[in-house]
C-alpha positions in Angstrom: 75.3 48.6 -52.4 73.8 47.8 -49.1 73.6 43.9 -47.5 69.9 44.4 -47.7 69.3 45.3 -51.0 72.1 42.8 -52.5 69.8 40.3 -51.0 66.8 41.5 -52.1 68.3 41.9 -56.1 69.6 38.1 -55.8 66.3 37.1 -54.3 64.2 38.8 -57.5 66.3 37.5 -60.0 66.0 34.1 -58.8 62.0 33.9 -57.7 61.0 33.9 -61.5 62.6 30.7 -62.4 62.0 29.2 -58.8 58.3 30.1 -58.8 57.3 28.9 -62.4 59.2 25.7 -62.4 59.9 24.4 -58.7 60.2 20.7 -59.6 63.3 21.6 -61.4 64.6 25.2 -60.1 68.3 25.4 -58.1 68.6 28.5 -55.9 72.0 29.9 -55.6 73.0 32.8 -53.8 75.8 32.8 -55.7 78.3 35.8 -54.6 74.8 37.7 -53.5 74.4 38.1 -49.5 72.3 35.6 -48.4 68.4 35.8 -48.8 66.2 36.3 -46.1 64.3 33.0 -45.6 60.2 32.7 -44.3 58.8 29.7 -43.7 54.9 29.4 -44.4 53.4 27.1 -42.5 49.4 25.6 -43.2 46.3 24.5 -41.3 45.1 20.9 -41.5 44.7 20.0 -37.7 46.7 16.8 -37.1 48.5 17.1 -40.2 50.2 20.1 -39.5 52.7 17.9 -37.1 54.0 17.2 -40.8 55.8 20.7 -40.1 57.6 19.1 -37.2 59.6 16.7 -39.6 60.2 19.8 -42.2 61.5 21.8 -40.0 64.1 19.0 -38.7 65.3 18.5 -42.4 65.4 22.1 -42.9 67.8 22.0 -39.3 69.6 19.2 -40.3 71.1 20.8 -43.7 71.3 24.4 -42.0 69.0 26.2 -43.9 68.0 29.1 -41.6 64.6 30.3 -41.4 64.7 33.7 -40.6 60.9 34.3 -39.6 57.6 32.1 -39.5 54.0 32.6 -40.0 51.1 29.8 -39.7 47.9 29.3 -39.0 46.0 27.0 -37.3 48.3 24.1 -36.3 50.5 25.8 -38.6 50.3 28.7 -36.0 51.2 26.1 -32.7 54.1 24.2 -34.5 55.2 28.0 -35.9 55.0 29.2 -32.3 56.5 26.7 -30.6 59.7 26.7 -33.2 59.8 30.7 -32.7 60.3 30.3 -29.3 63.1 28.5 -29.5 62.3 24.9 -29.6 63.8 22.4 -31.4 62.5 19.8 -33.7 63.5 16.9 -31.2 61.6 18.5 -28.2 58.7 19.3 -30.1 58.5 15.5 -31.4 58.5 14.9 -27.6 55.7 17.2 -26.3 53.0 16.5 -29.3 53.6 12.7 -28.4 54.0 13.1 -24.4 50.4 15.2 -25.0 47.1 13.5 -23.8 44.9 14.9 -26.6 41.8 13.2 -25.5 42.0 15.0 -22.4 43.8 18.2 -24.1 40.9 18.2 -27.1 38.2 17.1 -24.7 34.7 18.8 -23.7 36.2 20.7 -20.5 37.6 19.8 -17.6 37.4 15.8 -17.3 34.6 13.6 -15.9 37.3 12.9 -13.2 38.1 16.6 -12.5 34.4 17.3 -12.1 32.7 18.4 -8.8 30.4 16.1 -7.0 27.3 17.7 -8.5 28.4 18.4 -11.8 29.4 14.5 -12.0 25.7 14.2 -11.1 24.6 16.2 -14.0 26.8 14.3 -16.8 25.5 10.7 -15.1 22.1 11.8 -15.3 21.1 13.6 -18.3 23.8 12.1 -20.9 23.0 14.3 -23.7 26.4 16.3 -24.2 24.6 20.0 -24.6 24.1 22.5 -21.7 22.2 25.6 -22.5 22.4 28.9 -21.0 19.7 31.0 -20.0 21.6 34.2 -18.9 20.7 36.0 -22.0 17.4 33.8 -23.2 17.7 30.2 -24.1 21.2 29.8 -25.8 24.1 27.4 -26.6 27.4 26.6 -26.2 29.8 28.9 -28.5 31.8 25.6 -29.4 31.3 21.9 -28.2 34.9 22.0 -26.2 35.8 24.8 -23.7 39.3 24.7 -24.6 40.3 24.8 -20.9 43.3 22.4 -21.2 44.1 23.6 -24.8 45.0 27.3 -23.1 46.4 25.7 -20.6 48.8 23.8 -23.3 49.7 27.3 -24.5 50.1 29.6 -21.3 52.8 26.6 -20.5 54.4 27.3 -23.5 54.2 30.9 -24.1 54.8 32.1 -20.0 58.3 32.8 -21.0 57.4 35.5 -23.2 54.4 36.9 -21.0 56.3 40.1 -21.4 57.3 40.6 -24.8 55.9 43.7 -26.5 56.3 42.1 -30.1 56.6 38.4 -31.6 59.6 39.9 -33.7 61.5 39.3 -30.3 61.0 35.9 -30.3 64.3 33.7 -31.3 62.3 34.0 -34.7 60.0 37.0 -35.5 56.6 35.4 -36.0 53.2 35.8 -37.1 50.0 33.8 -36.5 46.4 34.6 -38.7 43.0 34.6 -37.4 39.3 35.4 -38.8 37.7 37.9 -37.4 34.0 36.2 -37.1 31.9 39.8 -37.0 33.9 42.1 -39.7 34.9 38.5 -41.7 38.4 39.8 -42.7 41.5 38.2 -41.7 43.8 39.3 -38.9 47.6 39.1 -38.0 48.4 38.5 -35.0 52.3 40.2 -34.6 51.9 41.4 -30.4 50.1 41.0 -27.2 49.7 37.7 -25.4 51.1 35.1 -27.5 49.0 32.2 -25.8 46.1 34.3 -26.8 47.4 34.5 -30.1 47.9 30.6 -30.2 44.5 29.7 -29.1 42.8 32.6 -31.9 44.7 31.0 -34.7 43.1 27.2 -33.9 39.8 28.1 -32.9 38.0 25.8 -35.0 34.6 27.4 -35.8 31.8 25.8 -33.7 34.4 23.1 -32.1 36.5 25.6 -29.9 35.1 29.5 -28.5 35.9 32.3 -30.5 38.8 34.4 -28.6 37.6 38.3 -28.0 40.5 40.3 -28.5 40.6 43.8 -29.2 37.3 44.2 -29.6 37.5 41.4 -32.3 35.8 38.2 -32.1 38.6 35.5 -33.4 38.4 32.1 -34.8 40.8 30.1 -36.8 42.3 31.7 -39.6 42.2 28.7 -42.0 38.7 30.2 -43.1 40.8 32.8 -44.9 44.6 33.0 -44.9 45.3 29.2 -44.5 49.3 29.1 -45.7 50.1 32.8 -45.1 52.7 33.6 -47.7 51.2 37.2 -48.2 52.5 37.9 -44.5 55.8 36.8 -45.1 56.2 39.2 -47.8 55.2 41.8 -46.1 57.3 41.0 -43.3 60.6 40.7 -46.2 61.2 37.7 -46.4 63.3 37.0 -50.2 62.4 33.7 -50.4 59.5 31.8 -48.8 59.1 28.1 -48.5 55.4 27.5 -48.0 54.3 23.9 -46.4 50.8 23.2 -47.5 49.1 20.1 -45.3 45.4 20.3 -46.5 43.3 17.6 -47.3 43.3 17.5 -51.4 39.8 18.0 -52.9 37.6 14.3 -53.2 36.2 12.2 -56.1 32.9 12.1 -56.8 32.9 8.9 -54.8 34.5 10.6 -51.6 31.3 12.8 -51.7 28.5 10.1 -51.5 28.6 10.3 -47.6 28.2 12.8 -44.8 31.3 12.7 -43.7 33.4 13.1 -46.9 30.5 16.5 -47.6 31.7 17.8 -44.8 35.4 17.0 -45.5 35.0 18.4 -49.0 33.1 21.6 -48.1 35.6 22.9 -46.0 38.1 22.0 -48.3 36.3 24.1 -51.2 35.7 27.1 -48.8 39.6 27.3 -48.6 41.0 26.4 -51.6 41.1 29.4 -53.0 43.0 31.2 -50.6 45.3 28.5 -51.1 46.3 28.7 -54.3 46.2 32.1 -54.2 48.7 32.6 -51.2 50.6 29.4 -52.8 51.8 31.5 -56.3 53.9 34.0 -53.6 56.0 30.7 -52.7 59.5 30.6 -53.8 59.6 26.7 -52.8 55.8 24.5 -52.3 56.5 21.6 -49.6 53.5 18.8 -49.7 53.9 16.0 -47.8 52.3 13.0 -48.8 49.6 12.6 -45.9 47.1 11.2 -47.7 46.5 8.3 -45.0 46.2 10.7 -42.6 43.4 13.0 -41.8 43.3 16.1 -39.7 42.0 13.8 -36.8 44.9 11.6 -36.2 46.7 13.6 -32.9 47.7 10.3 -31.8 50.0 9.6 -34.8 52.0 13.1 -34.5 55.4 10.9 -34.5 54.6 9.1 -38.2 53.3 12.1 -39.5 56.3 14.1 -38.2 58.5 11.8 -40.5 56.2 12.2 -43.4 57.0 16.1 -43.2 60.6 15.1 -43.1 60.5 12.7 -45.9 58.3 15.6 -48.0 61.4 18.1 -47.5 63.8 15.5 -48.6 61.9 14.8 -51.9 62.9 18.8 -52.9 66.7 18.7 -51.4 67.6 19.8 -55.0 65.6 23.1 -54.7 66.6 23.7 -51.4 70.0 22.2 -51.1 71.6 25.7 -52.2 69.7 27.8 -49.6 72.1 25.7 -47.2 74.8 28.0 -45.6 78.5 27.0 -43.9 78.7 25.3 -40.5 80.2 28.8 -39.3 77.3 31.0 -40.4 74.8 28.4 -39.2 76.6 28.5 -35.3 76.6 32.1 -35.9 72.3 31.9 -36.9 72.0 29.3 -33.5 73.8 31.9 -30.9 71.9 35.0 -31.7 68.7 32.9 -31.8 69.9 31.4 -28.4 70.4 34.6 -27.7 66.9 35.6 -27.0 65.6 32.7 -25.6 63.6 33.0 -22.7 63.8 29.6 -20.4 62.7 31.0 -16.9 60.3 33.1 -14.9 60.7 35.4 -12.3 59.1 34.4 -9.1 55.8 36.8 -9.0 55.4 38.6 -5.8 51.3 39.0 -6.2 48.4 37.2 -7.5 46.4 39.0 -10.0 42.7 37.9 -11.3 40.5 39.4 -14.1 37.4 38.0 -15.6 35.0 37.7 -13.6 32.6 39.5 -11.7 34.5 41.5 -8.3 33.3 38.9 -5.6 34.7 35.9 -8.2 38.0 37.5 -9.0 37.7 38.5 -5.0 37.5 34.4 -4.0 39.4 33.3 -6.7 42.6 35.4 -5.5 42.6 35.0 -1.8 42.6 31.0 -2.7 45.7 31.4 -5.4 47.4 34.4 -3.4 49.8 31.1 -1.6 51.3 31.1 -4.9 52.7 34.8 -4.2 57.1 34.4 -3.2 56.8 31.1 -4.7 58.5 29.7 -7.8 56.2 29.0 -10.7 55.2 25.9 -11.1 52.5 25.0 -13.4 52.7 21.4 -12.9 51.1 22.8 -9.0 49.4 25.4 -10.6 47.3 23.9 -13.8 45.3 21.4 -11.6 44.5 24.4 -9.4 43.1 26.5 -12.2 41.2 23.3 -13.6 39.3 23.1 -10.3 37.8 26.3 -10.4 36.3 25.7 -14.1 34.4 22.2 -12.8 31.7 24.2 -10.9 30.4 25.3 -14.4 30.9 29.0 -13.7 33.8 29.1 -15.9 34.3 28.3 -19.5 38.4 28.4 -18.9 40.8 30.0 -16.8 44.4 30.8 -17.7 47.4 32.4 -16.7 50.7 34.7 -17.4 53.1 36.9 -16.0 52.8 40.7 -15.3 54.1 43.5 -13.4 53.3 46.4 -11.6 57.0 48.5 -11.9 59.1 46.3 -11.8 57.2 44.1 -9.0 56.4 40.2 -11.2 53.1 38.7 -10.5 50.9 36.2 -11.5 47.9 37.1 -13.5 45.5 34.5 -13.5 42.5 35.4 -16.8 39.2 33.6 -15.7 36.6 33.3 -19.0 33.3 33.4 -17.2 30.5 31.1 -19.3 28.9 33.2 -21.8 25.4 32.1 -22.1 24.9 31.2 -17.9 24.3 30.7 -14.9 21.3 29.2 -15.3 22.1 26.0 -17.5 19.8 23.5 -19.0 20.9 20.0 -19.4 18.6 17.6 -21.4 18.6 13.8 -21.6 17.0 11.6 -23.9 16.5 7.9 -22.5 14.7 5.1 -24.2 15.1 1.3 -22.6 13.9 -1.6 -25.3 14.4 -4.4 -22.4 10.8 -5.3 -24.1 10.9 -5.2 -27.7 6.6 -5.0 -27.4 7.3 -2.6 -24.8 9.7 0.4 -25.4 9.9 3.2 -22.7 11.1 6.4 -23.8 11.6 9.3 -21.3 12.7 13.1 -22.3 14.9 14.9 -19.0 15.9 18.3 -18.4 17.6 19.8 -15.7 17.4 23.1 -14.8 20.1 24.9 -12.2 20.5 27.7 -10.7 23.5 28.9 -8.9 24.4 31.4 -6.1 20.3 31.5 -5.7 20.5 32.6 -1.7 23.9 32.7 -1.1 26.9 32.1 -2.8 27.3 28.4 -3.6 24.0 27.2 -3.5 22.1 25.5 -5.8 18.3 25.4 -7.1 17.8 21.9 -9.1 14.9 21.6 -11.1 14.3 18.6 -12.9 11.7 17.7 -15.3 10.4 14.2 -17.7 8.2 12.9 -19.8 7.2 10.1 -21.6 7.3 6.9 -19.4 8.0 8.3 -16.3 6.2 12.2 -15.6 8.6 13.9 -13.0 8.5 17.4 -11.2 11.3 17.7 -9.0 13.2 20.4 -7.2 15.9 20.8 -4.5 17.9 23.6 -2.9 21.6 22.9 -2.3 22.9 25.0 0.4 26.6 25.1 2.0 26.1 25.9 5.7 29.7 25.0 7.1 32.6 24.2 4.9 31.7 21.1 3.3 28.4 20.7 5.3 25.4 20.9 3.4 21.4 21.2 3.6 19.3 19.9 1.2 15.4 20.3 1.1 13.2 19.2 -1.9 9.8 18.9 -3.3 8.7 16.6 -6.2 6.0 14.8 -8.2 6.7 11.8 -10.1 4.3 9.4 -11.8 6.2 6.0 -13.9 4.7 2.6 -14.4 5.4 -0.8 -12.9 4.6 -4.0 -14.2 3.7 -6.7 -11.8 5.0 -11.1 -13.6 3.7 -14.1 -12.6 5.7 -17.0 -13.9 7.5 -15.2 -16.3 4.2 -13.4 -17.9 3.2 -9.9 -17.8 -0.4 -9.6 -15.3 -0.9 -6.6 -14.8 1.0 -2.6 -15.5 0.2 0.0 -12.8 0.5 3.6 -12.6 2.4 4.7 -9.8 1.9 8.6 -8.6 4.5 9.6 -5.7 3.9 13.5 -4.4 6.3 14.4 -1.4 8.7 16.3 0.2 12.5 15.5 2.4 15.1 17.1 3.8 18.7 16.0 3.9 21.9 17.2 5.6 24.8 16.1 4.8 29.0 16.2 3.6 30.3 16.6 0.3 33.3 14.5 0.9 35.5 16.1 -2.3 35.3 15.8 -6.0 34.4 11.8 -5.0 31.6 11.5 -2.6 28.6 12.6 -0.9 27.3 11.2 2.3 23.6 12.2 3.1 20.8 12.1 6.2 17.4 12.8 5.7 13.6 12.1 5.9 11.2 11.4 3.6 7.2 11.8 3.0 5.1 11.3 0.0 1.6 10.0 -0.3 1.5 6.9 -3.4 -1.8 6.0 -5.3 -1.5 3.4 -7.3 -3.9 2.9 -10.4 -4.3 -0.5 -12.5 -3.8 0.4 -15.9 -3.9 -2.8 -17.9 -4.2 -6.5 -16.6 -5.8 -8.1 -13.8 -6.0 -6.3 -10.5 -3.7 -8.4 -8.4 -3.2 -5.6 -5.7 -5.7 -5.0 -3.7 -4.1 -1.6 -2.6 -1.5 0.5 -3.0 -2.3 4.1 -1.6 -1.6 5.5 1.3 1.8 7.3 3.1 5.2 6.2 3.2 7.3 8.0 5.4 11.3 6.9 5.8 14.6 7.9 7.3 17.7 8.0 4.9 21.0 7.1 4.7 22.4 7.0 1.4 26.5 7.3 0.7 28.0 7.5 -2.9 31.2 7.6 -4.4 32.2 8.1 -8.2 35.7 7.8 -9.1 35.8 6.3 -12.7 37.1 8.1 -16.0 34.1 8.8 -17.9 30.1 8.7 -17.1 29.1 7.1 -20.3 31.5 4.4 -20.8 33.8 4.1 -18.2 37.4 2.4 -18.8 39.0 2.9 -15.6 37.9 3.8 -11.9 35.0 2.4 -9.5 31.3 3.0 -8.3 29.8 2.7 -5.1 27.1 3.1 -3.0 25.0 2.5 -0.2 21.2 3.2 0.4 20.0 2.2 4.4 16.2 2.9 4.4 13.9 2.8 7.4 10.4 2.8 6.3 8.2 3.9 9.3 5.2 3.5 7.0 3.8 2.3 3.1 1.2 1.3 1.8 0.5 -3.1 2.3 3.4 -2.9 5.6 1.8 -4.6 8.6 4.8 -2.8 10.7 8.2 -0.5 10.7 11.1 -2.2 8.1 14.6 -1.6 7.3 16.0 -1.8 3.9 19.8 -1.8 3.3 21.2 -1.6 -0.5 24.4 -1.6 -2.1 26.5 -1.5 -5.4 29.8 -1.4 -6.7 31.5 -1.0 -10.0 34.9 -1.3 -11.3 36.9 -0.9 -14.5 40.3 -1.6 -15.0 42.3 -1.0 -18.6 44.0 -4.0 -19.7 45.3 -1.9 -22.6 44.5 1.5 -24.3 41.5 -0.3 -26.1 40.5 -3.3 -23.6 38.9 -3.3 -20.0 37.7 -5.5 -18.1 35.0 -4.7 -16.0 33.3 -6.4 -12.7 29.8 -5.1 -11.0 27.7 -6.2 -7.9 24.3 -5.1 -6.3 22.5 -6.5 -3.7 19.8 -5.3 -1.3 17.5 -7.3 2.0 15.4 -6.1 4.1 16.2 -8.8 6.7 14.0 -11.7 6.7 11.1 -9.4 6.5 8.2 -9.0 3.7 7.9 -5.5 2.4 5.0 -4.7 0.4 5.0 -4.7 -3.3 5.8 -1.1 -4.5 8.9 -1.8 -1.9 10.4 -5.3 -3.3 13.9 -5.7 -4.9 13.4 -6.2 -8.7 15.6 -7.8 -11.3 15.4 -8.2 -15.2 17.3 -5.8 -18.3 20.3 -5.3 -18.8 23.4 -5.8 -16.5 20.7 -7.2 -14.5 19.9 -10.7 -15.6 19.7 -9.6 -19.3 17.3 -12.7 -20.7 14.7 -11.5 -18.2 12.2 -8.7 -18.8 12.5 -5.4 -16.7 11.4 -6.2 -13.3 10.5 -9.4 -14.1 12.1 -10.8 -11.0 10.8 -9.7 -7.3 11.2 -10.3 -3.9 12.4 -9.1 -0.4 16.4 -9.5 -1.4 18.4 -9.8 -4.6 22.4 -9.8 -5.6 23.4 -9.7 -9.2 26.8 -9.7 -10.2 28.6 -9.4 -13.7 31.9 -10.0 -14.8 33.2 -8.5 -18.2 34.9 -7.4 -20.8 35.1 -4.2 -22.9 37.1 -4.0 -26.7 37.4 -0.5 -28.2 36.5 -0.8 -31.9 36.6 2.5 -33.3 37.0 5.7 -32.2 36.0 8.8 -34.9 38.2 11.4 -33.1 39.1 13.1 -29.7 37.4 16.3 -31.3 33.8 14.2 -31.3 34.5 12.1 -28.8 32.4 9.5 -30.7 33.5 6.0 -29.5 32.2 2.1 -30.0 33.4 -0.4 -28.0 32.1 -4.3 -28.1 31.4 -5.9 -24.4 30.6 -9.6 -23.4 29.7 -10.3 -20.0 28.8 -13.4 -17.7 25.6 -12.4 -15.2 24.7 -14.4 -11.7 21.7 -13.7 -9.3 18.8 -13.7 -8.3 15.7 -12.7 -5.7 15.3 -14.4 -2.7 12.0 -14.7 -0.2 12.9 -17.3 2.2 10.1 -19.1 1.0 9.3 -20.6 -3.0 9.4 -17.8 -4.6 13.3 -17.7 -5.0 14.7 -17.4 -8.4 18.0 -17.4 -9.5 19.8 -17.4 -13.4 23.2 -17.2 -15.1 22.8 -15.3 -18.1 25.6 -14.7 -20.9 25.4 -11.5 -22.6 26.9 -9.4 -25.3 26.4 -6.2 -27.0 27.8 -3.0 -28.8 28.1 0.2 -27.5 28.8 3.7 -28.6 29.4 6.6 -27.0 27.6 9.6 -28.6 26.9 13.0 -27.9 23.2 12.0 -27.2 24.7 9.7 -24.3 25.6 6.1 -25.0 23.1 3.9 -27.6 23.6 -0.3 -26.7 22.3 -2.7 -28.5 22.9 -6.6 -26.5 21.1 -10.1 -26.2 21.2 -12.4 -23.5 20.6 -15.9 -23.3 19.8 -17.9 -20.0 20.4 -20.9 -18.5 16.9 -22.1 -18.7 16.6 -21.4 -22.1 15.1 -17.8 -22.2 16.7 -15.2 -24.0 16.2 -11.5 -24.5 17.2 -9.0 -27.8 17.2 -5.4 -26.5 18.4 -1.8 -27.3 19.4 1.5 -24.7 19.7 4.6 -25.6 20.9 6.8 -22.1 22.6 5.3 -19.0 24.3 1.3 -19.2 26.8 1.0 -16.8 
């Protein structure tokens, strides 16, 4: 009687009593040859780092596990222990990982070019559309960037590999396929790949294309893969199942817990189906956990290890002697892969032939060079924050026996062009809410490859038609000349009252040149025209014009280093606007206008910041017409004042505060609310009586949403005035 089929008759006359009474079963291999071990390991996102901990028990009292399927984070903790890594360094990577950044939207606000910083300041709506193929939307609301990323670090070892089975464990990941709605095993090709397919949550994460199949995660229909195991041989199979157990009727009466529960019910089934081929049923008891909690990966680790303990009696006996289990640890040491050789060429597919073309003669330094992808990973992030690329990636290949480095670009699927929408409404006036709808339109490569077309559009209170070409002419030199049409209101106070609204229109045309100084800053040149008419709407006509040209000469410099365009916790604002107004409308002669701001966040903690911000503008002891004055009133500018209830030829405002994260829903949503109090100090200035000045003590909630951030505050002032207001778009 063969090894093999000794094992396989000990294994069959054990799995009855195992598998119909697991509380209480022993296995014992008895004078059999020992049983060939799988280890089954489940979906359930954050949960799944519950396998970490099983796998350490299972280490600890040498039990072997002789090959591993998973899916979803199943798949990644499976993966990363088929590679050869143990229980200890994987404890130390899922906590080392950022997973705000790893989980995150793309590549992060910091990352961003100069431009696409623009965009996300803007229009704070967090959905672009593309227009390549009609008007269409994002195939998941993260890129997955860093998460492939994650995985080519971990998988370039095994770049070469023909099949998982030569991994220190033979392993298996399962994936959906979206279009033919079957489930697919993953056993060869690029791991990473493999990795990515197996967690691509539907609608959070891109599908992966592979073999002319369109994969997303595989919890939708094989979520503790069992059946693979079996028909990879495995005699016995310990399945770990991390879902989230099936609600009340009380856990149901909200959104949220729908949700939860409907993707529980769409996969139960295959649970407990895959479940009755388990020789041994782990389940942790995660139950204050949800599949959210990526920060807790350490307690939920022990959790897994404390689950395994609970059934030592069942598993005790698949334990073998200290001699078998060094003799298990060398052969698996035995194919572990720890280096790379140093590739000799640069590679690049994806993209279209002038992309892969640019792309490689700006990575080809990192041909007769060691891999290093601490060097490497920025480099590949900075090519996906132009918005041309979805994600771009990397492995090993060869052509003979020559090793280079092939870098995989994903272009976007759905543009260039992209549509960007924002959604603004300021209630500085309770009686006098101002809602605005945005878009921006861009085109890219429109004349030459790097340039830009930006079209942006509004309505509601403020009408806008604006467009501008962006052109590299020399390195970082730029040209920029635009047309636009824009049309807003502007109230004019006396004494704290409302007297009268205008209707501004503005039609013109400039033309800047200038430097984009980095990811950071832009420094600009130009001229301006446009012809203003301004039209009394309501109130008394206190103007007695406002129409004619205004012609200036520009200067404006900007810098943007903070963390995060909505609510930033770390990093600083600036800029600088020097205006020289050869002509408007009410000016008895030539002025110059200088205007600056800065802004600064600094974490106190990983929920607290404190926060510090100053503006100020003069136009140097001279009077500039109406339309042209300083104003001062809303939010973060004298909050118990009205908006632009405070004018004159010079202002400075300055606040001093502090930020208090309150809750945060998940890096997957990126959902946030933080509570803020803040001291404000300023005022206008005429040189004459005019001059008003305040202290103001404000406080508010904020939350960071996908439709931008939505503040609610109140401010009360030192002479007794106070204001309640709302925002919905741009605070900070």
């Amino acid at each position: 009687m063969s090894a093999r089929f000794a094992a396989a008759v000990c294994a069959l006359i054990l799995l009855p009593s195992i598998t119909l009474a697991p509380a209480r079963a022993q296995i014992s291999a008895g004078p059999c040859s020992r049983p060939t071990i799988g280890l089954a390991l489940g979906g359930g996102g954050a949960r799944g780092f519950a396998h970490i901990g099983v796998i350490e028990w299972l280490e600890e009292h040498h039990i072997p596990v002789d090959m591993i399927a998973g899916t979803s984070m199943g798949g990644l903790v499976g993966g990363m222990y088929a590679m050869g890594m143990s229980p200890g360094e994987m404890r130390a990577l899922t906590e080392s990982i950022d997973w705000e950044k790893t989980l995150g939207p793309g590549p992060s606000y910091a990352d961003l070019s100069f431009r696409r910083k623009e965009d996300r300041r803007d229009l704070q709506v967090n959905l672009e559309f593309g227009l390549r193929r009609g008007v269409s939307g994002p195939s998941g609301l993260r890129s997955g960037h860093e998460v492939a990323l994650l995985l080519d670090r971990l998988t370039v070892a095994y770049s070469e590999i023909d099949s998982f089975d030569q991994l220190p464990t033979p392993f298996r990941c399962v994936a959906t396929d979206m279009t033919a709605g079957e489930a697919v095993v993953l056993k060869d090709g690029s791991l990473s790949q493999a990795l990515r397919a197996t967690m691509s949550i539907p609608g959070v994460f891109p599908p992966v294309e592979r073999d002319g199949k369109v994969l997303a995660d595989g919890f939708l229909l094989n979520n503790v893969p069992t059946d693979v195991l079996k028909d990879m041989g495995a005699d016995i199979i310990i399945a770990v199942d991390i879902g989230t157990p099936l609600g009340d009727k009380e856990s149901v009466q909200t959104l949220a817990g729908m949700v939860g529960q409907a993707w529980s019910v769409m996969t139960i089934q295959n649970v407990r189906r895959n479940l009755r081929l388990a020789t041994v049923i782990l389940s942790p008891d995660l139950e204050q956990y949800t599949s959210l909690d990526y920060q807790s990966s350490g307690r939920i680790a022990d959790l897994g290890y404390a689950g395994a303990r609970e059934k030592q009696a069942i598993l005790a006996p698949l334990s073998v002697s200290d001699a078998e289990w060094d003799a298990i640890r060398r052969d698996r040491q035995s194919r572990l892969r720890t280096g790379t050789d140093t590739p000799l060429f640069v590679e690049v597919r994806g993209a279209d032939a002038a992309s892969n073309d640019a792309i490689r003669a700006k990575l080809e330094r990192y041909a007769g060079t060691p891999l290093s992808p601490d060097v490497l990973e920025p480099e590949l992030t900075a090519l996906t924050v132009s918005g041309r690329y979805e994600s771009v990636g990397y492995t090993l290949t060869r052509r003979g026996t020559k090793p280079g480095l092939l870098v995989d670009v994903q272009q976007q699927r759905s543009g260039p062009p992209f549509l960007r929408l924002g959604l603004e409404a300021n209630g500085a006036e309770p009686d006098n809410v101002r809602l605005k709808l945005g878009s921006r339109l861009t085109l890219m490569d429109a004349g030459g490859r790097g340039s830009e077309i930006r079209t942006d559009l509004a309505a509601g209170s403020q009408y806008l038609v604006s467009t501008e070409y962006w052109r590299p002419v020399a390195g970082r030199l730029f040209v920029a000349p635009r047309l636009f049409y824009r049309e807003d209101s502007r109230d004019l106070f006396q004494q704290g009252s409302r007297v009268a609204e205008y209707r501004v229109t503005e039609r013109g045309a400039g033309l800047d040149a200038g430097l984009a100084s980095g990811r950071k800053s832009e420094i600009r040149l130009g001229y301006e025209w446009l012809h203003m008419d301004a039209g009394l709407r309501v109130g008394s006509p206190v103007l007695s014009s406002m129409e004619g040209s205004v012609r200036s000469a520009v200067l404006r410099w900007q810098y943007d280093g903070r963390n995060n365009p909505v609510v930033p916790t770390s990093g600083t604002r600036s800029g600088l606007v020097a205006r020289f107004y050869q002509a408007a409308p009410g000016a008895e002669r030539d002025f110059l206008q200088l205007q600056g701001a800065v802004s600064t966040f600094r974490p106190l903690s990983p929920t607290r910041t404190v926060f510090a911000m100053v503006s100020g503008g003069t136009t140097f002891n001279r009077q500039a017409p109406l339309a042209q004055q300083f104003t001062l009133g809303g939010p973060f500018r004298l909050g118990a004042y009205s908006l632009d209830e405070l004018r004159g030829n010079a202002y400075v405002v300055a606040n001093v505060g502090y930020l208090k994260r309150i809750g945060q829903f998940s890096a997957l949503t990126g959902m946030t609310t933080y509570a803020a109090m803040w001291l404000e100090g300023g005022g206008v200035f005429d040189g004459q009586e005019g001059d008003e000045s305040a202290i103001c003590l404000s406080a508010g909630l904020v939350a960071a949403t996908p439709i931008g951030p939505a503040f609610v505050g109140a401010s009360l002032g030192d002479s007794g005035n106070s204001n309640l207001y709302f925002v919905l778009g741009q605070v900070f």
